[in-house]
C-alpha positions as a Markdown table, in Angstrom:
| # | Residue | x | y | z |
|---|---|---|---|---|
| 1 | Unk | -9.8 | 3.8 | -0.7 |
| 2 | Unk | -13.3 | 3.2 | -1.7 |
| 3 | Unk | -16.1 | 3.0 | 1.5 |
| 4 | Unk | -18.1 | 1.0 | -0.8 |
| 5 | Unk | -17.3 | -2.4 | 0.2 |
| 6 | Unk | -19.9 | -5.1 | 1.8 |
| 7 | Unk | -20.8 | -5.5 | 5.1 |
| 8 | Unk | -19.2 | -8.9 | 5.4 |
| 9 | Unk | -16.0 | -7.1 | 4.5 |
| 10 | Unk | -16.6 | -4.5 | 6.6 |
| 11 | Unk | -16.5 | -6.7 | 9.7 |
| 12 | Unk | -13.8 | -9.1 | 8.5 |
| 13 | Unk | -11.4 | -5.7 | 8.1 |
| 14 | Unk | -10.6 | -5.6 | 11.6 |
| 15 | Unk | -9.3 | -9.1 | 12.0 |
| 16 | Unk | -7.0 | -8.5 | 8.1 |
| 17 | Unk | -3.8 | -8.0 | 7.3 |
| 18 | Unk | -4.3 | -4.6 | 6.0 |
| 19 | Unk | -3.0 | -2.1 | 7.5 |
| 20 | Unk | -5.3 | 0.3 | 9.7 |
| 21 | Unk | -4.5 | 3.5 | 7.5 |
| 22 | Unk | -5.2 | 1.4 | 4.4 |
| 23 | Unk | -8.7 | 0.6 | 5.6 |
| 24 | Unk | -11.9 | 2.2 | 3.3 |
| 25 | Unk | -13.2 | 4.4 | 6.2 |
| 26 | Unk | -16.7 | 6.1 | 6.4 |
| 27 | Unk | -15.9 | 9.1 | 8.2 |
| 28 | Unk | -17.6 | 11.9 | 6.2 |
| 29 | Unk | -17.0 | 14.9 | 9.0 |
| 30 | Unk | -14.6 | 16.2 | 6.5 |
| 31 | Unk | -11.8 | 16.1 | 9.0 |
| 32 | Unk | -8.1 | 16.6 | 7.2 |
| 33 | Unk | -6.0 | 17.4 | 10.3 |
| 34 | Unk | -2.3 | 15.7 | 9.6 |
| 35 | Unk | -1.1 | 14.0 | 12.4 |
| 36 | Unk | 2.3 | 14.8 | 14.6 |
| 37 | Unk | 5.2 | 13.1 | 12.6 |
| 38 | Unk | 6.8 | 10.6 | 14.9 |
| 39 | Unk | 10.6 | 12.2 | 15.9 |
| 40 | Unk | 11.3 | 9.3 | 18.2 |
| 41 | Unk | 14.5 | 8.2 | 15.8 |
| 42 | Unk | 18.1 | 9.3 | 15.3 |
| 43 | Unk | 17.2 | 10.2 | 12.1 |
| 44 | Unk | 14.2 | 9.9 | 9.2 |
| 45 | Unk | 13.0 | 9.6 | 5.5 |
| 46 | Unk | 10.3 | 11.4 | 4.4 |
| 47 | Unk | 8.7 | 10.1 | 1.3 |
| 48 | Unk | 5.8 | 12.3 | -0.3 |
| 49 | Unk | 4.2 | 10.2 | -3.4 |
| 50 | Unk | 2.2 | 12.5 | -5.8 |
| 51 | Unk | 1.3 | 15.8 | -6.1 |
| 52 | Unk | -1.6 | 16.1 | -2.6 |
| 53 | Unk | 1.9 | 14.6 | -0.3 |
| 54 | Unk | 3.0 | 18.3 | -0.6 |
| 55 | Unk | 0.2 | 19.1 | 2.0 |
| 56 | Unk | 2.0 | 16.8 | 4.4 |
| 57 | Unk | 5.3 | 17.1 | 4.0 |
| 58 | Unk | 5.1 | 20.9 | 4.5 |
| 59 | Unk | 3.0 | 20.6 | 7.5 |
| 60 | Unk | 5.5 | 17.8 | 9.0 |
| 61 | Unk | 8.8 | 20.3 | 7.8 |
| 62 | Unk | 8.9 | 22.4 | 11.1 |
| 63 | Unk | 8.4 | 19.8 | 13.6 |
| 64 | Unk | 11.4 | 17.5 | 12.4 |
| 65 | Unk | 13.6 | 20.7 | 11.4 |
| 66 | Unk | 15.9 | 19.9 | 14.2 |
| 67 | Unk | 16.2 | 15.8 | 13.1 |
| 68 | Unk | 18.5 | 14.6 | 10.6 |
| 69 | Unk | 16.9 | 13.1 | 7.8 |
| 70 | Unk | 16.1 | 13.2 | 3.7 |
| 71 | Unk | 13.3 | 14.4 | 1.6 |
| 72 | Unk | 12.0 | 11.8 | -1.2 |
| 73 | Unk | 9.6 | 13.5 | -3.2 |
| 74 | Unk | 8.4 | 11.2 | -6.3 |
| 75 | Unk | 5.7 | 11.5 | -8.8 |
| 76 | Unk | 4.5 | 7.7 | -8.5 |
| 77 | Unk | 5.1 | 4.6 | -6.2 |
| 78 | Unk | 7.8 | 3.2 | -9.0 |
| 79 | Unk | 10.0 | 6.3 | -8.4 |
| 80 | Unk | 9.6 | 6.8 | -4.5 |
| 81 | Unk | 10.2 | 2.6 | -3.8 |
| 82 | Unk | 13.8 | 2.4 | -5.9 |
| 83 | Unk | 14.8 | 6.1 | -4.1 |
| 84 | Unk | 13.7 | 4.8 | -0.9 |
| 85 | Unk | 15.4 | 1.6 | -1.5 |
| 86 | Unk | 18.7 | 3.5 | -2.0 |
| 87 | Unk | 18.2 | 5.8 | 1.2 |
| 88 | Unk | 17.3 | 3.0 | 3.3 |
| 89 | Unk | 21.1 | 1.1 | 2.0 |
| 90 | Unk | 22.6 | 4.0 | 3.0 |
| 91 | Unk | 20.8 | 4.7 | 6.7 |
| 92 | Unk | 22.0 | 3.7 | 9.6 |
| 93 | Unk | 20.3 | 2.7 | 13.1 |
| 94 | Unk | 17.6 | 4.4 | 14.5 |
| 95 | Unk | 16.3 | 5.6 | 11.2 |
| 96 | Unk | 12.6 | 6.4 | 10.7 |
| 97 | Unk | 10.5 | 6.0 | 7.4 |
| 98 | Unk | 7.5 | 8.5 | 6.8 |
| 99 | Unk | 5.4 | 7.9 | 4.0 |
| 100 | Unk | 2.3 | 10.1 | 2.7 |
| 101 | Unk | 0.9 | 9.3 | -0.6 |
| 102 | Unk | -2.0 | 7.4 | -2.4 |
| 103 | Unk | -2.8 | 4.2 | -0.1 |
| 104 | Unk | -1.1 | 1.8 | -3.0 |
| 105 | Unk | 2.0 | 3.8 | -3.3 |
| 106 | Unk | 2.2 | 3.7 | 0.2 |
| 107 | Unk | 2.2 | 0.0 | 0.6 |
| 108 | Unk | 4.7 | -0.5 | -2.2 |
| 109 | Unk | 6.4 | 2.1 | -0.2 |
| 110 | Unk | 6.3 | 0.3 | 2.9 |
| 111 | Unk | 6.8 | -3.2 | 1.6 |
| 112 | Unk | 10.2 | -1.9 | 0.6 |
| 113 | Unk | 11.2 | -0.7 | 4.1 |
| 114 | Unk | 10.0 | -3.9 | 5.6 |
| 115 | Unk | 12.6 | -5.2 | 3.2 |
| 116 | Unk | 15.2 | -2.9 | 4.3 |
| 117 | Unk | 14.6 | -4.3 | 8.2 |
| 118 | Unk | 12.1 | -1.0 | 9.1 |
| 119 | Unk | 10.1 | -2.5 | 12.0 |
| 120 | Unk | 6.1 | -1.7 | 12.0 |
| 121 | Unk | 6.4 | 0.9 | 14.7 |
| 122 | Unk | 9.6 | 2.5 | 12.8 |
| 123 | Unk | 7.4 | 3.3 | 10.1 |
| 124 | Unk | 4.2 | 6.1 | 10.0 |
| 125 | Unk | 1.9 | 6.5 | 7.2 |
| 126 | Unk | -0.5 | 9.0 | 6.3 |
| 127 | Unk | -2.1 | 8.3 | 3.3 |
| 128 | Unk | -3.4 | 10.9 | 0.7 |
| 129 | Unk | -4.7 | 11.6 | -3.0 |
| 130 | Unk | -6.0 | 8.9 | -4.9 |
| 131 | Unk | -4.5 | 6.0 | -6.8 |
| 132 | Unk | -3.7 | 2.6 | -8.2 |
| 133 | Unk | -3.4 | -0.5 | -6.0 |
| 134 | Unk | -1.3 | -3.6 | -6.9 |
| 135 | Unk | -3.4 | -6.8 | -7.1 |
| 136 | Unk | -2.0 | -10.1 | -6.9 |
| 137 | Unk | -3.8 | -13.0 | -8.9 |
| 138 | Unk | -4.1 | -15.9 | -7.1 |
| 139 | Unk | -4.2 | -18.4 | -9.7 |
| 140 | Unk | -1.6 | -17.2 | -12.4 |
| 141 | Unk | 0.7 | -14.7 | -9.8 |
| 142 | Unk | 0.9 | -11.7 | -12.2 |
| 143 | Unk | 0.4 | -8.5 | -10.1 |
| 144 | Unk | -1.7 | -6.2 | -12.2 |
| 145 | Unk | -2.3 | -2.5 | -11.4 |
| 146 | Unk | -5.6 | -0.5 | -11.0 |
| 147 | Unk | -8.0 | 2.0 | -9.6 |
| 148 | Unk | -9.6 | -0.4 | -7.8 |
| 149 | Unk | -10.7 | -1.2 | -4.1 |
| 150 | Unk | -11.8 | -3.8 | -2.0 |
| 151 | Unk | -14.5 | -6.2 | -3.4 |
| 152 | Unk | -13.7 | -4.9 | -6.8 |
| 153 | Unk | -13.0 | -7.1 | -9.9 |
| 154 | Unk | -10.3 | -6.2 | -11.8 |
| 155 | Unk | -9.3 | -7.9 | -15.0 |
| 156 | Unk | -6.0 | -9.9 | -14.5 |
| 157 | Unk | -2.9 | -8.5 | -16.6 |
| 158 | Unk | -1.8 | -12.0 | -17.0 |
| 159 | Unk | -4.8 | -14.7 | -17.1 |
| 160 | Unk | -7.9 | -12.1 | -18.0 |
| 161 | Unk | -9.9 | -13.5 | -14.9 |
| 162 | Unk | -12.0 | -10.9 | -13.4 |
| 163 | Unk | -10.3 | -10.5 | -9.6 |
| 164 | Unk | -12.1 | -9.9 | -6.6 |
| 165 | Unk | -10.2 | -7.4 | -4.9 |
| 166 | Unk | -9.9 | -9.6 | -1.4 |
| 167 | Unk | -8.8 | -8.1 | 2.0 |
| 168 | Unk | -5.6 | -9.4 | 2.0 |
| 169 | Unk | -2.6 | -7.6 | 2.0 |
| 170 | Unk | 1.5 | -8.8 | 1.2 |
| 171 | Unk | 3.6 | -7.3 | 3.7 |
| 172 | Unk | 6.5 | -8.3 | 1.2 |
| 173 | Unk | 4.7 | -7.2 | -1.7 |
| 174 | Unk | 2.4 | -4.2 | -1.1 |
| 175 | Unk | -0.4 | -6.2 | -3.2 |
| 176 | Unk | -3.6 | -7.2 | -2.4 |
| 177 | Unk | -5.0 | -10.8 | -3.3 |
| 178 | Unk | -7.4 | -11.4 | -5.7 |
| 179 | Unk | -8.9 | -14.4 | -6.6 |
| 180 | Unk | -11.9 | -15.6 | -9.5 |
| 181 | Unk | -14.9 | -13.8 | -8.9 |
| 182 | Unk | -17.2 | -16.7 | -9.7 |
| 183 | Unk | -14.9 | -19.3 | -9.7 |
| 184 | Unk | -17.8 | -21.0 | -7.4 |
| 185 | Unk | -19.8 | -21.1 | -10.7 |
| 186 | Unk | -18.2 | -20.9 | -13.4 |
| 187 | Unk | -17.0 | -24.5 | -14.7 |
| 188 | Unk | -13.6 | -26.2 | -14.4 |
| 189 | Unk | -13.4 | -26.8 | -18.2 |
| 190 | Unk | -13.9 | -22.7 | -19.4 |
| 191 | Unk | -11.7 | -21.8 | -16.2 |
| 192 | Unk | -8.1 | -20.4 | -17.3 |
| 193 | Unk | -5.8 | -22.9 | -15.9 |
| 194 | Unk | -3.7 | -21.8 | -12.9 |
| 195 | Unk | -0.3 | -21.2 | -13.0 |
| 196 | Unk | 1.8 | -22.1 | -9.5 |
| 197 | Unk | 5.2 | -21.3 | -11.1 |
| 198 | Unk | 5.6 | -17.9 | -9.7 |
| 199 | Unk | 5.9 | -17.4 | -5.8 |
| 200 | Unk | 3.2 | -16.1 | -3.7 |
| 201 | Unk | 3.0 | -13.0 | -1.9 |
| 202 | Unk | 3.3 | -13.8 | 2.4 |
């Protein structure tokens, strides 16, 4: 994700509900070193999303050689969520969910093993490649897609308000919020009207 967010946002991100691998970062040492994968379980899923998860999943292949578990390669988060989905119905105790991928694949990802009953510390991330995140509108609750990142606007799929991308994130969902970019100026009467039907993201 995008370092090119405010300074306001910047401090707020500790204190969010984003995840800390989903945070922009500013490191610019060039550092790529892929972290231990966490064998602690009975048994695993490793989900690779998108073509640069290959780098990942190969480097994670020897260390959990000796740990039951699955493979989930999928081209986009779509694919991966309704594979891990069906892995995780089949899984038993003691089951741990690794995920590499773009940072919005992975919280789609992740969202679904939350649903599953994957605890936080059952699950590791290590995000990778580039792509779209899921943006939640606050006023009209269609999720729209893009290549966006924090304090972006995106254009609503549903009610064509320009989003701020806020630093919010569903842990049912995977989405982030967004919310009217000027809706502190612009007035009630040109406003699209909200639409409260459709349940919010937690």
């Amino acid at each position: 994700m995008s370092a090119d967010i405010s300074a306001g946002t910047r401090t707020q991100l500790p204190f969010t509900s984003i995840p800390e691998w989903a945070r922009p970062t500013t490191d610019s040492d060039g550092n790529t070193e892929i972290p231990a994968p966490q064998c602690t379980g009975s048994s695993y899923l490793l989900v690779g999303i998108g073509p640069a998860a290959a780098a990942v999943t190969s480097a994670w292949a020897p260390a959990l050689a000796g740990v039951p578990g699955r493979l989930i390669e999928a081209a986009d988060a779509d694919t991966a969520v309704d594979a891990l989905a069906a892995a995780l119905a089949e899984a038993t105790v003691g089951v741990r969910v690794l995920l590499t991928g773009p940072i919005g694949a992975c919280l789609s990802a992740r969202a679904t093993a939350v649903a599953a009953g994957v605890e936080d510390d059952e699950i590791q991330v290590v995000p990778v490649g580039s792509g779209p995140i899921d943006v939640f509108c606050s006023h009209c609750r269609t999720i729209t897609t893009a290549d966006a990142g924090l304090d972006a606007i995106v254009d609503c799929a549903g009610c064509d308000r320009g989003l701020l991308v806020y630093y919010h994130v569903s842990r049912r969902s995977g989405s982030f919020l967004g919310f009217m970019a000027d809706a502190e100026t612009t007035p009630a009467a040109t406003a699209p009207p909200d639409n409260p039907s459709q349940e919010s993201p937690a």
